[in-house]
mmCIF file as Biopython writes it, N, C-alpha, C and O atoms, coordinates in Angstrom:
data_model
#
loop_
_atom_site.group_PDB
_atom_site.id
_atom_site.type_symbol
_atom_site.label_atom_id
_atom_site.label_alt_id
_atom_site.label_comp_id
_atom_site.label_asym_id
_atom_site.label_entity_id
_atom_site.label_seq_id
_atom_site.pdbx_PDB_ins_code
_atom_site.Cartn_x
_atom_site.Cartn_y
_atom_site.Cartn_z
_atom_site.occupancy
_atom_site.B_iso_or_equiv
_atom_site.auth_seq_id
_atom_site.auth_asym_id
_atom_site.pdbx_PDB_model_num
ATOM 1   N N  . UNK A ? 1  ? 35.566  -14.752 6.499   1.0 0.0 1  A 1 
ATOM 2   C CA . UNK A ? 1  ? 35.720  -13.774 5.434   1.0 0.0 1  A 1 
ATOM 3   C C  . UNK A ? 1  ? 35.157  -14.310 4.115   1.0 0.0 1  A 1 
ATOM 4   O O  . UNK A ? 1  ? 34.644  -13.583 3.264   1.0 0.0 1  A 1 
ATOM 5   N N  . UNK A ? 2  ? 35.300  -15.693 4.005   1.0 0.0 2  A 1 
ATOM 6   C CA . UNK A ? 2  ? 34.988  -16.254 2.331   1.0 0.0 2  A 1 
ATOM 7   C C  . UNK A ? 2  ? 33.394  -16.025 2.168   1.0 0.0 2  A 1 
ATOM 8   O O  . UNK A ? 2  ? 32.799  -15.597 1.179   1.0 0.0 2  A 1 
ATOM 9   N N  . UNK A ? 3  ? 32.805  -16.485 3.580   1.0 0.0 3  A 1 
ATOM 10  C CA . UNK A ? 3  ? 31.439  -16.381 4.148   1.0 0.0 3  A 1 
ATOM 11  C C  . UNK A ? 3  ? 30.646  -14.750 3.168   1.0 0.0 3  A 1 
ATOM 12  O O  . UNK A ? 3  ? 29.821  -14.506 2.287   1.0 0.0 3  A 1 
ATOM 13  N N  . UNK A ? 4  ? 31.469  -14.136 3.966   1.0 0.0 4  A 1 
ATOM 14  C CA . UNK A ? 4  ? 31.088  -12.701 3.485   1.0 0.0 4  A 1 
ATOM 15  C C  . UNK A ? 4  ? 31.006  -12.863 1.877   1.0 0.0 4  A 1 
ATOM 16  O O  . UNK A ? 4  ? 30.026  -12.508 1.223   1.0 0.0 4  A 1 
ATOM 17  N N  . UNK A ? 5  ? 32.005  -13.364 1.408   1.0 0.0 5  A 1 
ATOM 18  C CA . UNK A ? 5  ? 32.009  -12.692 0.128   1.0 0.0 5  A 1 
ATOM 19  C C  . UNK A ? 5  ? 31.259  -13.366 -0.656  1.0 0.0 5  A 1 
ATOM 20  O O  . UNK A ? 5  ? 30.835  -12.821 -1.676  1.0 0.0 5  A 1 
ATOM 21  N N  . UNK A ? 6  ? 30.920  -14.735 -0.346  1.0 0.0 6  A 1 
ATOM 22  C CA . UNK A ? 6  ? 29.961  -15.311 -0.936  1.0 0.0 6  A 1 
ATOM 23  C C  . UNK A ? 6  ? 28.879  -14.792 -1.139  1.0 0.0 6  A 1 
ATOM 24  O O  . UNK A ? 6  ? 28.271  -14.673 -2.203  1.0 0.0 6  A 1 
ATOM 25  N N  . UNK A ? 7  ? 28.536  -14.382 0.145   1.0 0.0 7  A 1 
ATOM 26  C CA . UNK A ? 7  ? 26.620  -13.567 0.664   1.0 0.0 7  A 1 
ATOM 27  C C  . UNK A ? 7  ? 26.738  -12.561 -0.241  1.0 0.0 7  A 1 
ATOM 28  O O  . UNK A ? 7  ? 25.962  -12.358 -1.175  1.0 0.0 7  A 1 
ATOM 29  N N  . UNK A ? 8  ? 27.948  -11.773 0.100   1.0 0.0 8  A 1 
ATOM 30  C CA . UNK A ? 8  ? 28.046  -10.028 -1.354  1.0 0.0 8  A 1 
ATOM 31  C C  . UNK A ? 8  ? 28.187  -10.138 -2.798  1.0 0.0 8  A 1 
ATOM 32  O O  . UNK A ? 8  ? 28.292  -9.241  -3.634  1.0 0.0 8  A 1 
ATOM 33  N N  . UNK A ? 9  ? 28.164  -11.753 -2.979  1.0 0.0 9  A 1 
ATOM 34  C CA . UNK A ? 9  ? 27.569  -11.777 -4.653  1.0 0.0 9  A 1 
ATOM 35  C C  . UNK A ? 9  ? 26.921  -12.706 -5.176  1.0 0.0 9  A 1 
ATOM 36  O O  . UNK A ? 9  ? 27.017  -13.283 -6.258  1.0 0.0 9  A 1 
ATOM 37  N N  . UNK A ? 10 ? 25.806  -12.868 -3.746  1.0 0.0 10 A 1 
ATOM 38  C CA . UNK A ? 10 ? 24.508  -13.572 -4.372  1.0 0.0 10 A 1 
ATOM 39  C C  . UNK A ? 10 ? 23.867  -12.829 -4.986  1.0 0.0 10 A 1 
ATOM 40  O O  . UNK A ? 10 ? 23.688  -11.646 -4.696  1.0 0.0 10 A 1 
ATOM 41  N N  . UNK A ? 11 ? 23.242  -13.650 -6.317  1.0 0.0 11 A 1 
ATOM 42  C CA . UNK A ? 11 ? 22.585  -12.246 -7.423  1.0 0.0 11 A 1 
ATOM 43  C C  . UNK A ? 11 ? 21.110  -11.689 -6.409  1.0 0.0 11 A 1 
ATOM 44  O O  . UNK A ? 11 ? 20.746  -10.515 -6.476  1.0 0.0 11 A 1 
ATOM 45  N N  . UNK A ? 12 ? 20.387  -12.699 -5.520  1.0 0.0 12 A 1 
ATOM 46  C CA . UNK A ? 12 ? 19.348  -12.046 -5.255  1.0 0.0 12 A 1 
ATOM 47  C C  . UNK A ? 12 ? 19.449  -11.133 -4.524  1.0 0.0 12 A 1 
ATOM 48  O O  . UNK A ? 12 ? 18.600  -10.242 -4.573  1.0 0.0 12 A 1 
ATOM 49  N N  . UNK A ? 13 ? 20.943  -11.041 -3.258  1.0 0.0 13 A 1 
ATOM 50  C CA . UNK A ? 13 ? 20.879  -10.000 -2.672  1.0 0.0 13 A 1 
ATOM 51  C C  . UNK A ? 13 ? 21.210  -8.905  -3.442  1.0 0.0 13 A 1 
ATOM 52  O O  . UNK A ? 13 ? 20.995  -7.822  -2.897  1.0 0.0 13 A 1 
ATOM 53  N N  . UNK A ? 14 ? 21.740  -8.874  -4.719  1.0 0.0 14 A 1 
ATOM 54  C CA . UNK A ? 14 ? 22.428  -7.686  -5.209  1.0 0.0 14 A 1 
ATOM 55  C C  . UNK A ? 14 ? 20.856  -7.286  -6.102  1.0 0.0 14 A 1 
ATOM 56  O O  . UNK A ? 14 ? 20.635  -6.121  -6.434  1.0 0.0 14 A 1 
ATOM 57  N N  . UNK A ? 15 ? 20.148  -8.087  -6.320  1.0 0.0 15 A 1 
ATOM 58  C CA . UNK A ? 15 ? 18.992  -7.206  -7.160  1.0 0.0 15 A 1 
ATOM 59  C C  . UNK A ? 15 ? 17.988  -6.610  -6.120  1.0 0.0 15 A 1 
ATOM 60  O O  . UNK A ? 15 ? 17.252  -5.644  -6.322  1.0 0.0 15 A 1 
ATOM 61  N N  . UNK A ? 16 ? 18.105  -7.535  -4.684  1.0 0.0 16 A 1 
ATOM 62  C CA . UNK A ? 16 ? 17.271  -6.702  -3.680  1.0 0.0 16 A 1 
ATOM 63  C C  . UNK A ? 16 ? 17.914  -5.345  -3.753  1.0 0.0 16 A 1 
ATOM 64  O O  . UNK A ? 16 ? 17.329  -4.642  -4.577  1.0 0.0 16 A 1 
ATOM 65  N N  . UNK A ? 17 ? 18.966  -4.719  -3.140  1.0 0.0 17 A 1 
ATOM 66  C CA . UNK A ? 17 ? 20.265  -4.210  -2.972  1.0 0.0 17 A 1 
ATOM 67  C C  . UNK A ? 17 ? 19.727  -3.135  -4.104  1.0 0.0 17 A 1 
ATOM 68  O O  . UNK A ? 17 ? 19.611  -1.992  -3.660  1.0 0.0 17 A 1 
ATOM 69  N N  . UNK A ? 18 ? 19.401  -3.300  -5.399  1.0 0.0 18 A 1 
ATOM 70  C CA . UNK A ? 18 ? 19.534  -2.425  -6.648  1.0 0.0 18 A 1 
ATOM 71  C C  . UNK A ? 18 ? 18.444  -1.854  -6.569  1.0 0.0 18 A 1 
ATOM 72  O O  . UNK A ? 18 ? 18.184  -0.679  -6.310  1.0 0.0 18 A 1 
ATOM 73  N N  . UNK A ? 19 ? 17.429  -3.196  -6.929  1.0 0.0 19 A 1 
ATOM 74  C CA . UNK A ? 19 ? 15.521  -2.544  -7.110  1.0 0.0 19 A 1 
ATOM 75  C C  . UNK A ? 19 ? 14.724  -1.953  -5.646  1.0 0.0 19 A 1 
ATOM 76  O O  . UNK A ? 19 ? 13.705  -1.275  -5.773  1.0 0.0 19 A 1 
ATOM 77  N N  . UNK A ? 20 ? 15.213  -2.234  -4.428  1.0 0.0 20 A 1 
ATOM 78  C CA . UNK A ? 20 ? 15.335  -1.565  -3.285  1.0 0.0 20 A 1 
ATOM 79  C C  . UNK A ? 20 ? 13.069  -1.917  -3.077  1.0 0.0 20 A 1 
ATOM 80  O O  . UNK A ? 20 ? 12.099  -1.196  -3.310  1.0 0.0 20 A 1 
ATOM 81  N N  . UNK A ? 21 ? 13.183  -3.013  -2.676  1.0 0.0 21 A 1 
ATOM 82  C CA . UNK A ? 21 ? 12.185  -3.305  -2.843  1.0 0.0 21 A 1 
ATOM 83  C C  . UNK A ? 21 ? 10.203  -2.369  -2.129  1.0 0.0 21 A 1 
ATOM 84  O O  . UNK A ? 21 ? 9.052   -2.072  -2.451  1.0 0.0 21 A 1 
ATOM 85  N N  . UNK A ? 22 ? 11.506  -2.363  -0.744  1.0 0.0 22 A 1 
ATOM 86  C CA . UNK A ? 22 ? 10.599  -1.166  0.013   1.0 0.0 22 A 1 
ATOM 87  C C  . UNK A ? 22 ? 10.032  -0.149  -0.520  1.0 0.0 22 A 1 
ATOM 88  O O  . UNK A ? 22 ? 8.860   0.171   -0.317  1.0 0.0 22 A 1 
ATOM 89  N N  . UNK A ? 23 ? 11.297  0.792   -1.681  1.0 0.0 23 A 1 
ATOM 90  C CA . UNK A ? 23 ? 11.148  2.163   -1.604  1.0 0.0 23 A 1 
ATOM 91  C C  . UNK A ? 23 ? 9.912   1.668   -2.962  1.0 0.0 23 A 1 
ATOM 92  O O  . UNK A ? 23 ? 8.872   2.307   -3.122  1.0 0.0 23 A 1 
ATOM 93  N N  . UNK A ? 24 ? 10.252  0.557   -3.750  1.0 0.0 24 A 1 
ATOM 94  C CA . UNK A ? 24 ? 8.996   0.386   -4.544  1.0 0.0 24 A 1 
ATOM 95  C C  . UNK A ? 24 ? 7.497   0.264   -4.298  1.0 0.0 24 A 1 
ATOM 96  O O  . UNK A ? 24 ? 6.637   0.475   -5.154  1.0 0.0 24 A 1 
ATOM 97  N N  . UNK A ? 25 ? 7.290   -0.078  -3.110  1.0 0.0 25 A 1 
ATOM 98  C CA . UNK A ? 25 ? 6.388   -0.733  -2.310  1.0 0.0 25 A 1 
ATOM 99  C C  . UNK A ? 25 ? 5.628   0.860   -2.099  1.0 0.0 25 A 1 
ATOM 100 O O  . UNK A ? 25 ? 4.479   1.125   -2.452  1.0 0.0 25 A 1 
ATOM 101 N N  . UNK A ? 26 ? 6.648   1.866   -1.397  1.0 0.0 26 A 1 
ATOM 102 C CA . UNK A ? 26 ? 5.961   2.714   -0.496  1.0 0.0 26 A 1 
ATOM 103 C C  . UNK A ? 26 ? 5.470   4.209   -1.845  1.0 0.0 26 A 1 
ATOM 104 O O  . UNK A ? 26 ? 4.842   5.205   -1.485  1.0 0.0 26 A 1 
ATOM 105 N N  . UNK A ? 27 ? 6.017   3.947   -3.539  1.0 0.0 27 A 1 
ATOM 106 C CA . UNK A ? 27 ? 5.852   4.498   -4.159  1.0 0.0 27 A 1 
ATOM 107 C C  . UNK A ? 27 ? 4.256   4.003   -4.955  1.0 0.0 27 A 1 
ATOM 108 O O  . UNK A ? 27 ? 3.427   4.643   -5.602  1.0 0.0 27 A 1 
ATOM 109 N N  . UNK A ? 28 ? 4.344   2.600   -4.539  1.0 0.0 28 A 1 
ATOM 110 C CA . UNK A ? 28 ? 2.880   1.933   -5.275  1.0 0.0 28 A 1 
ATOM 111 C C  . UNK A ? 28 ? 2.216   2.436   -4.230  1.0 0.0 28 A 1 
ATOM 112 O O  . UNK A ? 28 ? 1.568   3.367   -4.709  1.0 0.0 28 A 1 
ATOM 113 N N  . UNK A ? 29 ? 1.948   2.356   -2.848  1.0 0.0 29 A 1 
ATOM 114 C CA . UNK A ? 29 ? 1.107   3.276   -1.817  1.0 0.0 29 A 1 
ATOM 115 C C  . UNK A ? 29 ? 1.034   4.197   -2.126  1.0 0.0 29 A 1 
ATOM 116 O O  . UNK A ? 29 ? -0.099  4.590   -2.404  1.0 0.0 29 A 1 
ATOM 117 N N  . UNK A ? 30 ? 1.800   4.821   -2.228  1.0 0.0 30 A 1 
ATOM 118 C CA . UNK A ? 30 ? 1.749   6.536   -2.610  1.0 0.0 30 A 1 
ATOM 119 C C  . UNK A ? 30 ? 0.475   6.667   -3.969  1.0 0.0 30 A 1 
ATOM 120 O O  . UNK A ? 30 ? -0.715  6.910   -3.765  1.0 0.0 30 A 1 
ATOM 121 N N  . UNK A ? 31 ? 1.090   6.442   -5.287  1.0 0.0 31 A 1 
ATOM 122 C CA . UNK A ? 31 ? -0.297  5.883   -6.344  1.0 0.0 31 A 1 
ATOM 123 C C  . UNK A ? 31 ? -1.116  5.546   -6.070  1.0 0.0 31 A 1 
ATOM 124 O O  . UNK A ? 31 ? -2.058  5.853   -6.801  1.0 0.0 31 A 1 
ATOM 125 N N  . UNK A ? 32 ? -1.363  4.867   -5.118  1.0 0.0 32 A 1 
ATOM 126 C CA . UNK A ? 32 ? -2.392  4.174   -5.069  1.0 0.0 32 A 1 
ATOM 127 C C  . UNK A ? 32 ? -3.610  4.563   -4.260  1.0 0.0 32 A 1 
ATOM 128 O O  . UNK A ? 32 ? -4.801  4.289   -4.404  1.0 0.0 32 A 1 
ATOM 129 N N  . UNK A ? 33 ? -2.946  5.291   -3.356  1.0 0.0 33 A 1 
ATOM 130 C CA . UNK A ? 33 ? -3.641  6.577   -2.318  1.0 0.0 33 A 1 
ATOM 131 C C  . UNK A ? 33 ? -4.014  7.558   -3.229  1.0 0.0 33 A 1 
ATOM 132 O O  . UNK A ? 33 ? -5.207  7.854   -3.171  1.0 0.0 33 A 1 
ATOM 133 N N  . UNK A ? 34 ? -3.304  8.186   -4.106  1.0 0.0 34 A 1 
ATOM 134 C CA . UNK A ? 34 ? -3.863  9.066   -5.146  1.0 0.0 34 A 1 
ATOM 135 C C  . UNK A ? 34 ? -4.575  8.696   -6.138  1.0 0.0 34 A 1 
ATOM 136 O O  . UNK A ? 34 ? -5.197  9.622   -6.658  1.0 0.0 34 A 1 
ATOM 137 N N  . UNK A ? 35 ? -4.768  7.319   -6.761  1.0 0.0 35 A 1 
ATOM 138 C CA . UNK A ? 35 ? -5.726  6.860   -7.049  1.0 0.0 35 A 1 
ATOM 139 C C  . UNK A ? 35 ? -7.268  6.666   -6.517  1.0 0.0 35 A 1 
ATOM 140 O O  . UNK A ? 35 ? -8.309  6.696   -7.172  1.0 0.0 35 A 1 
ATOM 141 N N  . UNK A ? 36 ? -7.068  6.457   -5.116  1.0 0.0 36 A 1 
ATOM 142 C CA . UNK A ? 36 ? -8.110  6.387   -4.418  1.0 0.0 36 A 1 
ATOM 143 C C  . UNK A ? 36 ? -8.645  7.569   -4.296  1.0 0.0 36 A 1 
ATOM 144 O O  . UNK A ? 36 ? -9.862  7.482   -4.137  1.0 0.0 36 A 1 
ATOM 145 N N  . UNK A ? 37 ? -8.155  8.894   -4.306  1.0 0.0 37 A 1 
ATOM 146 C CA . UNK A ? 37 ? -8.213  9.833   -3.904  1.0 0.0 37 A 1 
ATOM 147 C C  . UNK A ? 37 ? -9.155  10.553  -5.150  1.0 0.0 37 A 1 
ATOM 148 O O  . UNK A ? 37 ? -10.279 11.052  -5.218  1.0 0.0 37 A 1 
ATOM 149 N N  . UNK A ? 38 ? -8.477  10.403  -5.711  1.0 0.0 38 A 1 
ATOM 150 C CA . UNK A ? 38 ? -8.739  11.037  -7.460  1.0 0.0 38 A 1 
ATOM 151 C C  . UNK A ? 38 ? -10.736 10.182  -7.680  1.0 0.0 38 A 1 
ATOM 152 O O  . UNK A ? 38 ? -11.692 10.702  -8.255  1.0 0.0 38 A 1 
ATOM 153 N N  . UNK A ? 39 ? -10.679 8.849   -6.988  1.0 0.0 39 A 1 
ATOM 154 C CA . UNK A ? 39 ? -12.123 8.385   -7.147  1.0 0.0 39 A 1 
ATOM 155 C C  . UNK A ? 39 ? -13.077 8.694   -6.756  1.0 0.0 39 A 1 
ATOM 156 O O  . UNK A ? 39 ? -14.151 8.700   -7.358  1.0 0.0 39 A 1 
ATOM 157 N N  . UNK A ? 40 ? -12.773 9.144   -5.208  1.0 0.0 40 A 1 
ATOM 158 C CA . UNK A ? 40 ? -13.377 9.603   -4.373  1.0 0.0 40 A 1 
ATOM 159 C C  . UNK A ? 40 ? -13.699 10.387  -4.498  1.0 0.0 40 A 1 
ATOM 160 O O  . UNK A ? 40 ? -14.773 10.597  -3.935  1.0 0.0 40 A 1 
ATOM 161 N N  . UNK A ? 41 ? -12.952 11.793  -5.520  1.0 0.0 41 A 1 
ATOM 162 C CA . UNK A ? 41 ? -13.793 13.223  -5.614  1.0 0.0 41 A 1 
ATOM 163 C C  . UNK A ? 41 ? -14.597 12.812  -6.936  1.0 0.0 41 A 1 
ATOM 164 O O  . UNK A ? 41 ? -15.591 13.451  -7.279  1.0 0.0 41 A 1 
ATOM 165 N N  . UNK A ? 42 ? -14.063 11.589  -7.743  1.0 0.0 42 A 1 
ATOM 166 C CA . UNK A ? 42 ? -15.151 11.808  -8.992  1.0 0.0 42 A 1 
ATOM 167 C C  . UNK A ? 42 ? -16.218 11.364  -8.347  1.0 0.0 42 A 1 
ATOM 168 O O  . UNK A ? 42 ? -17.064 12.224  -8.103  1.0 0.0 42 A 1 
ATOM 169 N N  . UNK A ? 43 ? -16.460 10.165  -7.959  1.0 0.0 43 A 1 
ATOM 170 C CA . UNK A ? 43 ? -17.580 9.727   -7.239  1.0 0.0 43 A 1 
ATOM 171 C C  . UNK A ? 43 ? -18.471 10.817  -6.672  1.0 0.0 43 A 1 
ATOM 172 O O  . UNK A ? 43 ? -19.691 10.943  -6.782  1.0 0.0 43 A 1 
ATOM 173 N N  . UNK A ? 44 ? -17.465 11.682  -5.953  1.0 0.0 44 A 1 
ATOM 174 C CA . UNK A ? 44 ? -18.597 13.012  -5.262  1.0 0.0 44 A 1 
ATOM 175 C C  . UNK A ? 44 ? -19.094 13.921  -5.698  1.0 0.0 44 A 1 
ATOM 176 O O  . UNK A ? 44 ? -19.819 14.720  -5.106  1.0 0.0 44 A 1 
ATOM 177 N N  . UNK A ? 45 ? -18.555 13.927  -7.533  1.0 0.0 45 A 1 
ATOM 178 C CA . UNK A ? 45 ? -19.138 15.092  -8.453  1.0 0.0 45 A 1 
ATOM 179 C C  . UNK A ? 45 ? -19.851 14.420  -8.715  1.0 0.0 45 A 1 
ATOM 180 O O  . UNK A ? 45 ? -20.973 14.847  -8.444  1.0 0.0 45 A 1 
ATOM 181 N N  . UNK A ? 46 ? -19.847 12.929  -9.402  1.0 0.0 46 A 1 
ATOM 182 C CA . UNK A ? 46 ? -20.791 12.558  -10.537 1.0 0.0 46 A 1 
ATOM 183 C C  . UNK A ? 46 ? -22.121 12.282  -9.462  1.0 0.0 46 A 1 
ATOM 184 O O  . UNK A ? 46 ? -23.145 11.737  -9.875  1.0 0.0 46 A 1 
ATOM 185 N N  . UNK A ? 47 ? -21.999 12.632  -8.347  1.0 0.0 47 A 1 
ATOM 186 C CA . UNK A ? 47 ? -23.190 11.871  -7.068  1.0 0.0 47 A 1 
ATOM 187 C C  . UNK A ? 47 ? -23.515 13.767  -7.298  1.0 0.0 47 A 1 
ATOM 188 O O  . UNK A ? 47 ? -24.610 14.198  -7.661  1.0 0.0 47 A 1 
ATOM 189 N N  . UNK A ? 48 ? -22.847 14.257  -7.128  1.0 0.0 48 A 1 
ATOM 190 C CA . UNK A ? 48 ? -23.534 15.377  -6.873  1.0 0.0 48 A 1 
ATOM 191 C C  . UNK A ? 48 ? -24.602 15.617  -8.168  1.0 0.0 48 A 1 
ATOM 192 O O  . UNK A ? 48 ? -25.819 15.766  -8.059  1.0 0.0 48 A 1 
ATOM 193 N N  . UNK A ? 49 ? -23.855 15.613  -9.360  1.0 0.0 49 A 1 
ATOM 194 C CA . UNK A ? 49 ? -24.621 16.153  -11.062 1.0 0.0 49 A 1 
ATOM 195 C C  . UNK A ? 49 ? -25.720 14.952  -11.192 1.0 0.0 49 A 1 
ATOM 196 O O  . UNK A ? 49 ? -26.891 15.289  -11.371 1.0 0.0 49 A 1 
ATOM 197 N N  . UNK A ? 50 ? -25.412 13.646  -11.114 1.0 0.0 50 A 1 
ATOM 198 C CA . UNK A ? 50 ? -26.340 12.757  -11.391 1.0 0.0 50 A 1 
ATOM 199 C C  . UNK A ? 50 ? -27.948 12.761  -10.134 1.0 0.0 50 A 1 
ATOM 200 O O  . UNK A ? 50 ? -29.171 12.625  -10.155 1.0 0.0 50 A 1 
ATOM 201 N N  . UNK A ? 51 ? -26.746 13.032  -9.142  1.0 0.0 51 A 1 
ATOM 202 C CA . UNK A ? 51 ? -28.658 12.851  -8.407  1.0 0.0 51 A 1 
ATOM 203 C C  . UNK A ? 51 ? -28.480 11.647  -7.496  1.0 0.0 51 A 1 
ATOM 204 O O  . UNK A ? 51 ? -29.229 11.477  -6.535  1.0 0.0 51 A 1 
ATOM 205 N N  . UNK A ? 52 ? -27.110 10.489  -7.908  1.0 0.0 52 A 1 
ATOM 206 C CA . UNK A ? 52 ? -27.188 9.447   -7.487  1.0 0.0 52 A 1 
ATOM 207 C C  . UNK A ? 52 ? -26.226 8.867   -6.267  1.0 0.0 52 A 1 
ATOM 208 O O  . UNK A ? 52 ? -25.044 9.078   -6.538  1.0 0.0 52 A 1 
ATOM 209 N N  . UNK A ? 53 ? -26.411 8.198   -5.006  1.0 0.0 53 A 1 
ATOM 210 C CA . UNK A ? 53 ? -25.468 8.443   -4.068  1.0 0.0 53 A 1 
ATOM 211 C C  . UNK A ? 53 ? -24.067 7.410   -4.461  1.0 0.0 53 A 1 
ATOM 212 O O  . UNK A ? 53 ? -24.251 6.244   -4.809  1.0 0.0 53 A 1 
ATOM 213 N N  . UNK A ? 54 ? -22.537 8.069   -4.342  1.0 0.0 54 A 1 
ATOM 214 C CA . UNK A ? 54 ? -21.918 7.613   -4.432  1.0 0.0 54 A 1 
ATOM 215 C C  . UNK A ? 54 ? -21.684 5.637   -4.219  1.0 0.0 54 A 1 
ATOM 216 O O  . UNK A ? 54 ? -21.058 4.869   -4.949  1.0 0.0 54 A 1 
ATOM 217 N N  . UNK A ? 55 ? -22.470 5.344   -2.942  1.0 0.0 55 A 1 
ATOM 218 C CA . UNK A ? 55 ? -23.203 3.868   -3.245  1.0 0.0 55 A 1 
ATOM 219 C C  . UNK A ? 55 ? -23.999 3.161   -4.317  1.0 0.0 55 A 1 
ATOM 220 O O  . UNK A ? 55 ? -23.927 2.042   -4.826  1.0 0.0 55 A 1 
ATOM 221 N N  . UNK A ? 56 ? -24.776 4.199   -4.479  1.0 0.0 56 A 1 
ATOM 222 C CA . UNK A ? 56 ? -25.069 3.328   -6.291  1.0 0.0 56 A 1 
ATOM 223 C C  . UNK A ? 56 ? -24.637 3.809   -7.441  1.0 0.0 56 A 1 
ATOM 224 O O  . UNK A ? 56 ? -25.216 3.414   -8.453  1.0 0.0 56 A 1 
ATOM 225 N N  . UNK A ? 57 ? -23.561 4.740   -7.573  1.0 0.0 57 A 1 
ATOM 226 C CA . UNK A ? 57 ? -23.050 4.634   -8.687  1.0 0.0 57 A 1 
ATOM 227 C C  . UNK A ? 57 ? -21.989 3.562   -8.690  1.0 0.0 57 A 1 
ATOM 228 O O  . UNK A ? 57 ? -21.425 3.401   -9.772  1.0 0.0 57 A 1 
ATOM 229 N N  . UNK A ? 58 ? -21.614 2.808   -7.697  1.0 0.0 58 A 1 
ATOM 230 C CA . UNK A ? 58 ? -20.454 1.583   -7.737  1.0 0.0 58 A 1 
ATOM 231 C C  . UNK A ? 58 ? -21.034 0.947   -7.969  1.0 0.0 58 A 1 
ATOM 232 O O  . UNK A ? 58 ? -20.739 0.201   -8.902  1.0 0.0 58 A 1 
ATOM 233 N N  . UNK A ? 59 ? -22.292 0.794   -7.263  1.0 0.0 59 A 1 
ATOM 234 C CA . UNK A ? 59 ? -23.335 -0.352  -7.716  1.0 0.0 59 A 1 
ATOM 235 C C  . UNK A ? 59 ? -23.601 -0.843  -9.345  1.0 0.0 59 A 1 
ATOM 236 O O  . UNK A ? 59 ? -23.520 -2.010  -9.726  1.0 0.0 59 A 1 
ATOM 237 N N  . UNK A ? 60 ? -23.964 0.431   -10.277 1.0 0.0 60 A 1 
ATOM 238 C CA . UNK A ? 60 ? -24.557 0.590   -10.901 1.0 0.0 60 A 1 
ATOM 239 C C  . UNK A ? 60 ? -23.315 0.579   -11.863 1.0 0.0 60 A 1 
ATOM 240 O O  . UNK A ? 60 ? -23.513 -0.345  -12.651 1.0 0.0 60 A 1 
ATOM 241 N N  . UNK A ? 61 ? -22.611 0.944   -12.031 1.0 0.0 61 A 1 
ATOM 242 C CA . UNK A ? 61 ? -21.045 0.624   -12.964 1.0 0.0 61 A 1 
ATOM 243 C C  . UNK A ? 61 ? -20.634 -0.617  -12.481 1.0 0.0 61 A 1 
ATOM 244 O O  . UNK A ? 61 ? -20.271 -1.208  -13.497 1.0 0.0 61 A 1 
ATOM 245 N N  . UNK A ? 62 ? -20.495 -1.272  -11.642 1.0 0.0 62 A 1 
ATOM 246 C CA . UNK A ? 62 ? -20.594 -2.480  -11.233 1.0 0.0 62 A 1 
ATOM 247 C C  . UNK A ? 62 ? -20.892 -3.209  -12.301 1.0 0.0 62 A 1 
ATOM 248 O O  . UNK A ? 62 ? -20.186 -3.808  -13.112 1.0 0.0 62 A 1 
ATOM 249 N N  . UNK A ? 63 ? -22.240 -3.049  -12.166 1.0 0.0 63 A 1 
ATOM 250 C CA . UNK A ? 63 ? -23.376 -4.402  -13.142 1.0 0.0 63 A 1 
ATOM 251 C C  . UNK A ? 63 ? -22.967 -4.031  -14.361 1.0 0.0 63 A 1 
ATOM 252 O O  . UNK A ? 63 ? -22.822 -4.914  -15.207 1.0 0.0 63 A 1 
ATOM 253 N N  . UNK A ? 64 ? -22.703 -2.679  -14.688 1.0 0.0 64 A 1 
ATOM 254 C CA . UNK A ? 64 ? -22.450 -2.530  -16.197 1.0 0.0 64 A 1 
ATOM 255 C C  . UNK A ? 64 ? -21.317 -3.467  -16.321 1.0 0.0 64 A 1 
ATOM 256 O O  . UNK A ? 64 ? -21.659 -4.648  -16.364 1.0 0.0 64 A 1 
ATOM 257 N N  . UNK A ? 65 ? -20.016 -3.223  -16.392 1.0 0.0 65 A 1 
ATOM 258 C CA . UNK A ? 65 ? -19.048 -4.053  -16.120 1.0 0.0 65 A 1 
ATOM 259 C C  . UNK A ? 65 ? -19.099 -5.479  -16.434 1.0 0.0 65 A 1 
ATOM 260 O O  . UNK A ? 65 ? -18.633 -6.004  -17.446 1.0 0.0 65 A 1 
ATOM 261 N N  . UNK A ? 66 ? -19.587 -5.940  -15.665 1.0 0.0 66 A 1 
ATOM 262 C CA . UNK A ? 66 ? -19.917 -7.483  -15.119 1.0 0.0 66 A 1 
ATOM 263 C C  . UNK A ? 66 ? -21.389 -7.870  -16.297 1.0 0.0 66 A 1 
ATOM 264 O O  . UNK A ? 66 ? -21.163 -9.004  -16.720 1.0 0.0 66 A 1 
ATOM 265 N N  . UNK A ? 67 ? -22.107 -7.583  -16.630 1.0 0.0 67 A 1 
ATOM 266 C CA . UNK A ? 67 ? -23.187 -7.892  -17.377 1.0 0.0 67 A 1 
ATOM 267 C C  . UNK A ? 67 ? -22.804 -8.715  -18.772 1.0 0.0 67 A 1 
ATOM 268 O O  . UNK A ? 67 ? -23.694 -9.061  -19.549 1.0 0.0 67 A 1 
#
């Protein structure tokens, strides 16, 4: 029994326990899929208006970036 009660007020299990680490995890996926998502159609407008294939506009913002 002392066993138990020790484990039920270790602080790390009680902040796992609180901040619920998973459900954080599967909410940054979630963003992050809609992030991806949200790129993917700009990429396919600005490829469409520019002329240029979604491969070299990464390319090409790339080097800007990095230069």
């Amino acid at each position: 029994m002392w066993a138990m009660d020790v484990h039920n007020r270790c602080p790390l299990r009680r902040i796992i326990v609180e901040t619920n680490p998973w459900k954080t995890f599967q909410e940054l996926a979630k963003n992050s899929l809609k992030a991806s998502e949200m790129l993917h159609q700009y990429l396919n407008f600005t490829s469409y208006i520019s002329g240029f294939s979604p491969r070299e506009l990464v390319l090409l913002f790339t080097n800007l970036l990095f230069q």
